[in-house]
C-alpha positions in Angstrom: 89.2 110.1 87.9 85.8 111.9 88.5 87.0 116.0 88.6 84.4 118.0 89.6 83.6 121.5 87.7 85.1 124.4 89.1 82.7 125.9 90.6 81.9 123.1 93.0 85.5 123.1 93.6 85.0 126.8 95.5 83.0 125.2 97.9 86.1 123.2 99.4 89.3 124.8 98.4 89.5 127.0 100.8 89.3 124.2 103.7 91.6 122.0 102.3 94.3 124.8 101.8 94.4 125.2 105.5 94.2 121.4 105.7 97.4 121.6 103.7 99.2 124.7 105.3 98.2 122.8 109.1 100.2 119.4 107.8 103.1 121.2 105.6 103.7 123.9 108.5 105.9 121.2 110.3 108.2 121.7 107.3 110.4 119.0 105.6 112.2 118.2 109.4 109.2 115.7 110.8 107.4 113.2 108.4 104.4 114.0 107.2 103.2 110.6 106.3 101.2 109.7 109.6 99.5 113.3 109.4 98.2 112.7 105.6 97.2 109.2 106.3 95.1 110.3 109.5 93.2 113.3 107.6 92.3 110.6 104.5 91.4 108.0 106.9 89.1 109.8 108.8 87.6 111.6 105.6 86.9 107.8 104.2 85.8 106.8 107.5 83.4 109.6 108.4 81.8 109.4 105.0 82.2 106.0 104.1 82.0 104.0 107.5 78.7 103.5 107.9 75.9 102.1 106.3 75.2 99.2 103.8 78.7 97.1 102.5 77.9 98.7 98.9 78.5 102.3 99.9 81.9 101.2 101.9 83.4 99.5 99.1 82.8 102.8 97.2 85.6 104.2 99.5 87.6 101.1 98.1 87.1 102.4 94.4 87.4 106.3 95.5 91.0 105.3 97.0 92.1 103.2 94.2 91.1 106.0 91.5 93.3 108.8 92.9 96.2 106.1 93.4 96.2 105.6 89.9 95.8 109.4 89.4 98.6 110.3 91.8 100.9 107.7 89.6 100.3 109.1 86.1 100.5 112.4 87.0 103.7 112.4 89.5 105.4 109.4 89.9 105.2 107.9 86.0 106.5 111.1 84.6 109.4 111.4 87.2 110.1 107.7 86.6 110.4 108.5 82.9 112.9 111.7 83.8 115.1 109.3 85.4 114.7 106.9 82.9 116.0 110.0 80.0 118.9 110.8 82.2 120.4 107.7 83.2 119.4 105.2 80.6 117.2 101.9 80.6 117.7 99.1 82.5 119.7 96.4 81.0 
């Protein structure tokens, strides 16, 4: 995945940290599912929506580069937690 230096990274953390508080506020009683999908959506779609097919199918690639990032660095190693505690699949 494509990090950017940290520097650059000034320029939007503080917006996305009250982009976060505003959608974790609600606290673990509502899902927040709907809310997470709407802010990515319209993020893709404002800057990826328009234009030539080319520069939409980047949103494709953008998408498919932090699922894969999201898996090996959350879901894979709590996958192979389980796997430690309560043995393979046989």
């Amino acid at each position: 995945m494509p990090y950017i230096p940290l520097e650059e990274r000034k320029a939007y953390d503080p917006q996305i940290n009250i982009l976060i508080h505003r959608i974790t506020e609600k606290g673990i009683s509502r899902s927040i599912e709907g809310d997470v999908a709407y802010v990515i959506f319209k993020i893709m779609k404002r800057v990826y929506g328009h234009g030539r097919w080319g520069h939409r199918t980047e949103a494709l690639k953008i998408l498919e580069s932090v699922k894969h990032e999201f898996q090996r660095r959350f879901i894979d190693p709590y996958e192979d937690e389980k796997l430690r505690e309560n043995g393979d699949v046989t």
